[in-house]
C-alpha positions as CSV (number, residue, x, y, z in Angstrom):
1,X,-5.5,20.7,19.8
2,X,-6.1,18.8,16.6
3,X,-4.5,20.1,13.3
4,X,-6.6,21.4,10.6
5,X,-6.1,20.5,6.8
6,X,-7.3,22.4,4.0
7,X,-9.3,19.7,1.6
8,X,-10.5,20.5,-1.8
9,X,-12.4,18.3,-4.4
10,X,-10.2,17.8,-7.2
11,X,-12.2,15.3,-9.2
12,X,-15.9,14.4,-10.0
13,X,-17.4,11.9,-8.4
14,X,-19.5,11.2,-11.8
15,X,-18.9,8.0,-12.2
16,X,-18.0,6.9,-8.8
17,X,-19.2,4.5,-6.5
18,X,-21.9,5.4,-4.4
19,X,-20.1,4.7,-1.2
20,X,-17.3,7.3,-2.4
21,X,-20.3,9.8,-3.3
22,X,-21.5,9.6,0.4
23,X,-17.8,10.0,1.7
24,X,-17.5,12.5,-0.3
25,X,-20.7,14.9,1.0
26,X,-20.1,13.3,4.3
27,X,-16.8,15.0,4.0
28,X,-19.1,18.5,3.7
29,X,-18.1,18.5,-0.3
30,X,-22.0,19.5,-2.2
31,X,-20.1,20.1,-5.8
32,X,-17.2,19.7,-7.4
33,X,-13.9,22.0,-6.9
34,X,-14.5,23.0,-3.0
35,X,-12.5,23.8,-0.1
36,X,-13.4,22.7,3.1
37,X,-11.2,23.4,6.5
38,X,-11.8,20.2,8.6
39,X,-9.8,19.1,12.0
40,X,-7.8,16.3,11.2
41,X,-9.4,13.2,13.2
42,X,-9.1,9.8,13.1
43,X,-12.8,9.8,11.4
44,X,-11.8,12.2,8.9
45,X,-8.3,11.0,8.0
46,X,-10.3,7.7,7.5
47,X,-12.5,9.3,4.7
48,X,-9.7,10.6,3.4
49,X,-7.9,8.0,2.4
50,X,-11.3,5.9,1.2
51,X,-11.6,8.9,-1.5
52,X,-7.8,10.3,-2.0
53,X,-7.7,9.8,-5.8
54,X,-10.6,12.8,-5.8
55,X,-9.0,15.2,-3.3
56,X,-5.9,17.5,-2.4
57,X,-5.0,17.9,0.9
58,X,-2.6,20.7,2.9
59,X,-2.0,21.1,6.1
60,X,-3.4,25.2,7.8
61,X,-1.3,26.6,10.0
């Protein structure tokens, strides 16, 4: 079973580029200071780490 982490927008993405913008709603994120539960895949760990300097991530238990 794949672990779930808790991500939530910390940051605008005013300002951004516009392949961070689409991570970002790809991610499930339609404005800013959201939580969304997501399994932690290889796919999504990717887009986490292409936008980290917007988000906060914690691991659900």
């Amino acid at each position: 079973m794949a672990k779930k982490v808790q991500i939530t927008l910390m940051k605008s993405v005013i300002r951004q580029h516009h392949s961070q913008k689409d991570t970002v709603r790809a991610l499930g994120f339609s404005r800013h200071v959201r939580v969304v539960e997501k399994d932690l895949t290889p796919v999504v760990q990717g887009m986490i780490n292409k936008v980290s300097h917007l988000l906060s991530v914690r691991e659900v238990k």
